[in-house]
TIPAPA-665951 format. One record per residue (C-alpha): residue number from 1; z, x, y. Coordinates in Angstrom, 3 decimals, decimal comma, always signed. Layout:
<seros>
+-----+----------+----------+----------+
! seq !        z !        x !        y !
+-----+----------+----------+----------+
! NUM !        Z !        X !        Y !
...
+-----+----------+----------+----------+
</seros>
This chain:
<seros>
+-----+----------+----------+----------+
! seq !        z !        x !        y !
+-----+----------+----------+----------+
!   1 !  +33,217 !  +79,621 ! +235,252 !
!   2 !  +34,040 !  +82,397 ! +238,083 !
!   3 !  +34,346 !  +85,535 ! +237,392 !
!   4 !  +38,102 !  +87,056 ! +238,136 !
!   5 !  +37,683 !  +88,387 ! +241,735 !
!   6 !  +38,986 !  +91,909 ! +240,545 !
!   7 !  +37,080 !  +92,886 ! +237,372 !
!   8 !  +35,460 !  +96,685 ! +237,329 !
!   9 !  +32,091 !  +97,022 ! +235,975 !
!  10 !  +33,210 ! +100,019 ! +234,271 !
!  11 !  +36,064 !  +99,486 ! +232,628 !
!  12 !  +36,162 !  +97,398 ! +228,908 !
!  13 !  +36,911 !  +93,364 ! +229,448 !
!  14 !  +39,101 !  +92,038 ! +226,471 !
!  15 !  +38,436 !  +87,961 ! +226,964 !
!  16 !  +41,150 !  +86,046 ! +223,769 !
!  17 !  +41,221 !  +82,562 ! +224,258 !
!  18 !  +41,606 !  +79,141 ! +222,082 !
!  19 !  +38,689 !  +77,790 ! +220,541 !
!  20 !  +36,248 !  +75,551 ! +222,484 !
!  21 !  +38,237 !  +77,548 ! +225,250 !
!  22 !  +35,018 !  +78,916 ! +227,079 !
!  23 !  +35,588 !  +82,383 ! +226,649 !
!  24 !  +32,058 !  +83,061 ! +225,366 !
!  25 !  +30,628 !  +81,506 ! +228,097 !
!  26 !  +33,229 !  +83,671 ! +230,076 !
!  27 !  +31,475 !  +86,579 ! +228,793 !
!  28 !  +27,753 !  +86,154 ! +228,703 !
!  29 !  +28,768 !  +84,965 ! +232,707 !
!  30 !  +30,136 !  +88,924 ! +233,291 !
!  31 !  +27,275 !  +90,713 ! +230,623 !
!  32 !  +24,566 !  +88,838 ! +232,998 !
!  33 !  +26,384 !  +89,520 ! +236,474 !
!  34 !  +27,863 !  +93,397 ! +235,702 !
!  35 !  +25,847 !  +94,521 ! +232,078 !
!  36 !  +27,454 !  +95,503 ! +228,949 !
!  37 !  +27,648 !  +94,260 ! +225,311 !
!  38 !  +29,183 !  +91,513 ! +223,921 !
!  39 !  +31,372 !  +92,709 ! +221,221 !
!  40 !  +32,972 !  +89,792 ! +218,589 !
!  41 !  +36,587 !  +89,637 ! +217,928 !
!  42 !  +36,882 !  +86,700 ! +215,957 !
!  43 !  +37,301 !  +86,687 ! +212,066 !
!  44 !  +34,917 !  +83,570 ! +210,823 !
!  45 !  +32,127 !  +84,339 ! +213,069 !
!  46 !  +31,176 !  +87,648 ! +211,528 !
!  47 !  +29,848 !  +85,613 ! +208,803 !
!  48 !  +26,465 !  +85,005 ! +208,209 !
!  49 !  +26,273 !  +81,898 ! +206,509 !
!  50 !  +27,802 !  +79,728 ! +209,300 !
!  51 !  +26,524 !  +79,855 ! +212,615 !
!  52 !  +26,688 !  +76,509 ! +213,752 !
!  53 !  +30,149 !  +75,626 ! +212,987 !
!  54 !  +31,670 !  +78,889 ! +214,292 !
!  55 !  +29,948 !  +78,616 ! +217,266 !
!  56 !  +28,410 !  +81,679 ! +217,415 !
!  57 !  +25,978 !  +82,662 ! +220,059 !
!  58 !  +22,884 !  +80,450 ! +219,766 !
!  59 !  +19,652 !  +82,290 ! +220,209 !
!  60 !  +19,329 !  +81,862 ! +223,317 !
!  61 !  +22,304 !  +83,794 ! +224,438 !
!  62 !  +21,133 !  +86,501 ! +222,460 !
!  63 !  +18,219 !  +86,684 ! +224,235 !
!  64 !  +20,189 !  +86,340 ! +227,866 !
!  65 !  +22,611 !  +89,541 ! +226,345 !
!  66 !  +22,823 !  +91,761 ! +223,496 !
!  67 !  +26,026 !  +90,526 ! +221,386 !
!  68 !  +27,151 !  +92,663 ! +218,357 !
!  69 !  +29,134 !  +91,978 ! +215,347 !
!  70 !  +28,177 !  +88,289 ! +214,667 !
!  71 !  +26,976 !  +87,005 ! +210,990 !
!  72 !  +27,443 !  +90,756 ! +210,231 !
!  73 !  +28,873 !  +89,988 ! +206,797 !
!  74 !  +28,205 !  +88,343 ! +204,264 !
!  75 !  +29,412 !  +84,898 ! +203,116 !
!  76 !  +31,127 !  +86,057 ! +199,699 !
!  77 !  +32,242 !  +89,437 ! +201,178 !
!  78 !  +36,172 !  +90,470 ! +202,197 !
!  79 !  +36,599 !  +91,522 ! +205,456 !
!  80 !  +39,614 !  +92,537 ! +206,982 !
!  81 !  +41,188 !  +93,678 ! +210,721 !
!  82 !  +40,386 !  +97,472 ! +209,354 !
!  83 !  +36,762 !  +96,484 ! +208,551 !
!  84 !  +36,315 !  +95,123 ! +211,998 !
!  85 !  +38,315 !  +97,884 ! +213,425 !
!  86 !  +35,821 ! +100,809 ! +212,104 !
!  87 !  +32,787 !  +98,151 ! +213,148 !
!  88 !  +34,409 !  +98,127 ! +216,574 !
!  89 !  +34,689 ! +101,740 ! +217,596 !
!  90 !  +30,872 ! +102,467 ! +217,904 !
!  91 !  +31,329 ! +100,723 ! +221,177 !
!  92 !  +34,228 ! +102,227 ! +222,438 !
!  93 !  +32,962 ! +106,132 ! +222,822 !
!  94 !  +29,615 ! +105,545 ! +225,658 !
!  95 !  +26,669 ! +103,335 ! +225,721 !
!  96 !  +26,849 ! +100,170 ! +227,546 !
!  97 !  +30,428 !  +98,934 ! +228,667 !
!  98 !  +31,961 !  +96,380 ! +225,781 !
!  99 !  +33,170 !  +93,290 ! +226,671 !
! 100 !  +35,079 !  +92,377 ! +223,638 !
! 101 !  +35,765 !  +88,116 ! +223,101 !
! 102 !  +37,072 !  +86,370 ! +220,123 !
! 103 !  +39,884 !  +84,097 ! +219,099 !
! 104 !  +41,520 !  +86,497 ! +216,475 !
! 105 !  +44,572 !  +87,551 ! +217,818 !
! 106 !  +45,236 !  +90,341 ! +215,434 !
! 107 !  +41,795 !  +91,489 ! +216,011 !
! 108 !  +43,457 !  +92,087 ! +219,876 !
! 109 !  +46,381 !  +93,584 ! +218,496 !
! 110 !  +45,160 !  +95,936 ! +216,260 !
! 111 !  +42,130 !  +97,077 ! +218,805 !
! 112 !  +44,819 !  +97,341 ! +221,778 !
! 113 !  +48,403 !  +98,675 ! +219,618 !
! 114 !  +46,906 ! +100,505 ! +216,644 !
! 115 !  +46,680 !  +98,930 ! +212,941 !
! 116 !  +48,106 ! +101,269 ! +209,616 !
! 117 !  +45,669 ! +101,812 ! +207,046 !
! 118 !  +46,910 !  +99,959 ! +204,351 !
! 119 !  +45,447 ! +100,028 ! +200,345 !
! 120 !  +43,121 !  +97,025 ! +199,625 !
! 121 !  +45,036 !  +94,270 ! +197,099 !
! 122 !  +43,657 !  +94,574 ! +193,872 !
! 123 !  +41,299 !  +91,736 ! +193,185 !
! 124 !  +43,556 !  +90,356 ! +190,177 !
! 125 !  +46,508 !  +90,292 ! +192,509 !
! 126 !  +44,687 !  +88,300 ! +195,277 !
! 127 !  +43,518 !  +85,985 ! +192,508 !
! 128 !  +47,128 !  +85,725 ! +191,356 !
! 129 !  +48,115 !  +84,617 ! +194,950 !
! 130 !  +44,954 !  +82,392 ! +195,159 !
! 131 !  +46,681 !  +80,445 ! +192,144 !
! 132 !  +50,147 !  +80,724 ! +193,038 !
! 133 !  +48,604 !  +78,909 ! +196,139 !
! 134 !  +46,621 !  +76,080 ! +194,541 !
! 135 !  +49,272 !  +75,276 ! +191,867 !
! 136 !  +51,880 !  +74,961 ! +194,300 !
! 137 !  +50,006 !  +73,345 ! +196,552 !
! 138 !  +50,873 !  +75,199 ! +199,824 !
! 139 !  +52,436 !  +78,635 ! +200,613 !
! 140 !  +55,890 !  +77,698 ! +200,231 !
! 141 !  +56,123 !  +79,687 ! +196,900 !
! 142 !  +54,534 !  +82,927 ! +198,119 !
! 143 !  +57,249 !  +82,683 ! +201,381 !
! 144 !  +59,758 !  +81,848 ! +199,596 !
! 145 !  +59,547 !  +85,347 ! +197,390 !
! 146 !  +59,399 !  +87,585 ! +200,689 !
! 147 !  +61,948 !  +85,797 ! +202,226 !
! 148 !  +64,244 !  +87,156 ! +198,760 !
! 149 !  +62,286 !  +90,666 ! +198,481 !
! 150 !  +60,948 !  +91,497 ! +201,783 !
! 151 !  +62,972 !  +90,003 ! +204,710 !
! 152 !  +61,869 !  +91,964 ! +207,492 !
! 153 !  +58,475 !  +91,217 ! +207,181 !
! 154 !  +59,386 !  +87,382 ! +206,473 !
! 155 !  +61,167 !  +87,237 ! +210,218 !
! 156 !  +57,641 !  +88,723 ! +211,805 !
! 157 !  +55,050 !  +86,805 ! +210,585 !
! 158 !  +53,757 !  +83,775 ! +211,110 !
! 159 !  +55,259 !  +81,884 ! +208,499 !
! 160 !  +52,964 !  +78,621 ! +209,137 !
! 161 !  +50,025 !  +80,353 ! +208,378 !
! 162 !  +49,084 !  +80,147 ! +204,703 !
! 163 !  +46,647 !  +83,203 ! +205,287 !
! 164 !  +49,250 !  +85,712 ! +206,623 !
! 165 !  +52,174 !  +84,724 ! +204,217 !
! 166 !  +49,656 !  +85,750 ! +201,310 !
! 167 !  +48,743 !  +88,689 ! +203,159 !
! 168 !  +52,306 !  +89,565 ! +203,528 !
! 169 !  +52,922 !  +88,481 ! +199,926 !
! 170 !  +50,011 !  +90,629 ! +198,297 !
! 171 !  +50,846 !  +93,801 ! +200,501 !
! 172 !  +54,224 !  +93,904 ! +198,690 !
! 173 !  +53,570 !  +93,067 ! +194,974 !
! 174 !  +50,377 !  +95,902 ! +195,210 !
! 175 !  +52,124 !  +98,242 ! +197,059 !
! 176 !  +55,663 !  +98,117 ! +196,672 !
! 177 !  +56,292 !  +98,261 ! +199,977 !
! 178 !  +56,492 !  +95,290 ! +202,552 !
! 179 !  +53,928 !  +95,305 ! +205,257 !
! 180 !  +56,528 !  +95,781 ! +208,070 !
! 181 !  +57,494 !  +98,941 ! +206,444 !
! 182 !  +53,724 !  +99,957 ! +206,792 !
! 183 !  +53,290 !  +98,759 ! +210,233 !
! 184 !  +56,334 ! +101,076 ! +211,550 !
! 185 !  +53,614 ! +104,075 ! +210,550 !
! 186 !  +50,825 ! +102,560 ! +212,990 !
! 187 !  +48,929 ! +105,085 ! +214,571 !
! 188 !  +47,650 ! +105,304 ! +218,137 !
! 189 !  +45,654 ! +102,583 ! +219,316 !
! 190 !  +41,922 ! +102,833 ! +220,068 !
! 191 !  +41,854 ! +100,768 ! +223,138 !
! 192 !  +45,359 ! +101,326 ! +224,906 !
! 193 !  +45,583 !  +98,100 ! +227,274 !
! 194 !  +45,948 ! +100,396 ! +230,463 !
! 195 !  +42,349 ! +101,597 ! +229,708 !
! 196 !  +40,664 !  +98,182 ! +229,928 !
! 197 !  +40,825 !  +94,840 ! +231,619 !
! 198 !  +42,561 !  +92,251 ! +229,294 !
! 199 !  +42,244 !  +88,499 ! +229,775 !
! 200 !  +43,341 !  +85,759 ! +228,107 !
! 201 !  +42,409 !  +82,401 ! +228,292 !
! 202 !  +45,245 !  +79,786 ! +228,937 !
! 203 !  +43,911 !  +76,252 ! +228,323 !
! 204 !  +45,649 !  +73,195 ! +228,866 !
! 205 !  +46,628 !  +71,395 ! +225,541 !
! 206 !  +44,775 !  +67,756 ! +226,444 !
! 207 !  +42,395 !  +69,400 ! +228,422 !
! 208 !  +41,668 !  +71,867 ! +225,232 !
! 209 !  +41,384 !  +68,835 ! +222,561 !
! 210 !  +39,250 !  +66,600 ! +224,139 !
! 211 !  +36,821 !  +70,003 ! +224,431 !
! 212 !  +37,623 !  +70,518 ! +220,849 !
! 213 !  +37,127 !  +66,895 ! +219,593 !
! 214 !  +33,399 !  +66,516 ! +221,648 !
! 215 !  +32,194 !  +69,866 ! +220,248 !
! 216 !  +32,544 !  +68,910 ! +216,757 !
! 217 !  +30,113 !  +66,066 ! +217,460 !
! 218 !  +27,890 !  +68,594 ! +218,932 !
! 219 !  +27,905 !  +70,829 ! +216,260 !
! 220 !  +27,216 !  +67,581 ! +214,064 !
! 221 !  +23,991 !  +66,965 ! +216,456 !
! 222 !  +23,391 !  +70,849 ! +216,336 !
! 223 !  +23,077 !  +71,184 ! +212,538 !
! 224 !  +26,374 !  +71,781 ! +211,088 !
! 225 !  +25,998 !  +69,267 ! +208,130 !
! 226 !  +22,316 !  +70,873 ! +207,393 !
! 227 !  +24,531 !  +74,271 ! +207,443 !
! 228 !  +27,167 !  +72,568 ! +205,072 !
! 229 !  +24,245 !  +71,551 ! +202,532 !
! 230 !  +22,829 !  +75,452 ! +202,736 !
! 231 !  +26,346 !  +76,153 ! +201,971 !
! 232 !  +26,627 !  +74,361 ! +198,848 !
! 233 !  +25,718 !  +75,345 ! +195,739 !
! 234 !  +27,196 !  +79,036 ! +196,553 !
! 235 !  +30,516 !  +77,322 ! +197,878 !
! 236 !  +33,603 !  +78,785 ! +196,692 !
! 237 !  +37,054 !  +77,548 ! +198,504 !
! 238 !  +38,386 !  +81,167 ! +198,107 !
! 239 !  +35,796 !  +82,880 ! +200,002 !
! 240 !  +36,790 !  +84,056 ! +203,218 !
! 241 !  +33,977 !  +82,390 ! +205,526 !
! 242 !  +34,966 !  +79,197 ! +203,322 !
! 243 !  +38,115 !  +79,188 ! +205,985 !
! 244 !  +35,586 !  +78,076 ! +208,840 !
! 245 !  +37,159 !  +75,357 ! +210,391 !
! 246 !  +35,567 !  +72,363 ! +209,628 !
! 247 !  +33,339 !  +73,692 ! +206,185 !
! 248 !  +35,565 !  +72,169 ! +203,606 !
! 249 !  +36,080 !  +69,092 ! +205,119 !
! 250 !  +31,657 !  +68,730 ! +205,301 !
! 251 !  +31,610 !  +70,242 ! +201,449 !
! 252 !  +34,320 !  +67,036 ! +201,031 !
! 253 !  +31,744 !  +64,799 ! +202,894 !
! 254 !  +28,677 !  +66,492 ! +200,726 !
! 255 !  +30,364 !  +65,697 ! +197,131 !
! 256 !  +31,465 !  +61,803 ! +198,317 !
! 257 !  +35,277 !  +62,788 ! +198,600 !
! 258 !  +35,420 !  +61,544 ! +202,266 !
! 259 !  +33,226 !  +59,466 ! +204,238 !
! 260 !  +31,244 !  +61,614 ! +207,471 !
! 261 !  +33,603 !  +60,074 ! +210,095 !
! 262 !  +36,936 !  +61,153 ! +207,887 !
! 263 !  +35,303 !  +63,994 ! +207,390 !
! 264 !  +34,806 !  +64,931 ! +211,343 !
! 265 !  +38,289 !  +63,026 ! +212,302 !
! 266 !  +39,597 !  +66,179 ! +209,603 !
! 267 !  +37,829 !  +68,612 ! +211,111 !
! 268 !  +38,849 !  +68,139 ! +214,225 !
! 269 !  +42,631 !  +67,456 ! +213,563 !
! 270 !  +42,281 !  +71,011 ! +211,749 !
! 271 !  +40,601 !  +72,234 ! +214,974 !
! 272 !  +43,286 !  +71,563 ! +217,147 !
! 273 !  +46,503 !  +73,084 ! +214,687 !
! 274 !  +44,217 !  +76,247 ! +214,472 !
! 275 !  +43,990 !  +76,465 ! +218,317 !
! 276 !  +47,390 !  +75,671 ! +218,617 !
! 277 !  +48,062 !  +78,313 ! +216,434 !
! 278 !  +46,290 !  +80,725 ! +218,546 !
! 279 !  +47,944 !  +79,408 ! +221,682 !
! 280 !  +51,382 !  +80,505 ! +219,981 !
! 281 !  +50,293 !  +84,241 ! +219,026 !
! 282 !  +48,686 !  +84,763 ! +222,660 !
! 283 !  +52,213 !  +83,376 ! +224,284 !
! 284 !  +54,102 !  +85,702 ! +222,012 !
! 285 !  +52,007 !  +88,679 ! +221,984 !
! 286 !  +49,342 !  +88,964 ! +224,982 !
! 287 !  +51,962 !  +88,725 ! +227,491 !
! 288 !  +51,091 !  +91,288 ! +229,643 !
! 289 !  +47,018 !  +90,176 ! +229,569 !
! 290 !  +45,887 !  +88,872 ! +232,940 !
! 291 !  +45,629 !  +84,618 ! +232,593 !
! 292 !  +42,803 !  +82,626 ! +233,693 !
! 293 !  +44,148 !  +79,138 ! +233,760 !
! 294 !  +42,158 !  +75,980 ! +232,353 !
! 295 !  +41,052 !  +73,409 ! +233,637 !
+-----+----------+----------+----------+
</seros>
């Protein structure tokens, strides 16, 4: 991929894009041409017990450039936006020039518009929402209660997302308060966009699925179902690196609930609503990041 004609070799590169987009290919491309570090911005790939089916950097690229923040965490460990906020900022004041790439929108967001501080959720109260959840057997529940309790963060979020409704959900019922309430207090961002060089990769849907649907089968070829038996007697559905996209449908395949080829057909469905999903929040909210168009 070519490097956009204009980029500094000072200034911090912000690279958001789909999965199976190419933006970590984008990135190694600029660390090798210009220098810098590699900084991760997406939320499943700071885990340690799947490398393979997040595609993280292989070993190879680490060798090519330094990359920080991947498999930083462990597997049964809670790690949020603020965690990866106070990981990020050793890279932000000197050293070698960060060139930040992930899929996590908020990640962006937070780095780029400040995040609030707010309290952890009690552990009982995320288990509360973890059953509210599984007994209902969506979200639907958990929306429906901000919708009644707190409606103004019920209009901002997204309300597809099982993830951020229970986020929402738990923010109010520990703290009284609804997260938009906290997220009028946000304090001055980090990384203001004006002091880096924001890109964002804009794939083309077909283009972006038929990427999506052949690197499953490479991940399959790479060792993703040798990763998926590591993975399970330790697997727990609640964890948060259990939300790597493809893991519970290769857990399913493991205990003879699907057959492989259901299993990857799953996967890859799942695949494309998550980068669909992504393609919505960088529409909506990276609007003013510089596009680099795909194919």
């Amino acid at each position: 991929m070519a490097l956009p004609h204009d980029i500094s070799a000072e200034l911090p590169v912000l690279i958001a894009g789909p999965t199976a987009s190419g933006k970590s290919a984008l990135a190694l491309e600029i660390a090798e041409t210009q220098g810098g570090v590699i900084v991760n911005a997406d939320a499943l790939q700071v885990f340690e017990n799947w490398r393979v089916l997040t595609a993280r950097p292989s070993e190879e690229d680490d060798a090519r450039a330094p990359h920080r923040l991947y498999g930083h965490v462990a597997g049964d460990a809670f790690y949020s936006v603020g965690h990866w906020l106070r990981d990020v900022t050793q890279f932000l004041s000197g050293g070698a020039r960060p060139i930040i790439v992930g899929g996590t929108g908020l990640y962006f967001t937070a780095l780029t518009e400040g995040l609030v501080e707010i309290p952890e959720t009690p552990s009982e109260i995320r288990a509360e929402a973890d059953a509210r959840r599984e007994v209902d057997g969506d979200h639907a529940g958990l929306l429906a209660e901000l919708d009644a309790e707190d409606p103004q963060t019920a209009g901002k979020i997204d309300r597809l997302n099982p993830m951020r409704v229970q986020r929402a959900w738990e923010v109010l019922r520990a703290t009284g308060r609804g997260l938009a309430a906290w997220q009028a207090d946000t304090p001055p961002p980090l990384l203001p966009l004006k002091d880096c060089q924001p890109y964002v990769m804009d794939a083309d849907k077909e283009w972006l699925n038929e990427r999506i649907a052949r690197r499953f089968g490479l991940m399959l070829e790479q060792g993703a179902l040798e990763e998926a038996e590591a993975n399970l007697p330790t697997w727990d559905p609640k964890a948060p690196s259990s939300k790597a996209i493809g893991a519970p449908e290769l857990i399913a395949y493991l205990r003879g609930d699907l057959t492989l080829e259901a299993a990857q057909e799953a996967a890859t469905i799942a695949t494309r609503q998550y980068a669909k999903r992504q393609r919505t929040w960088f529409r909506a909210r990276m609007k003013a990041y510089h596009k680099i168009s795909l194919p």
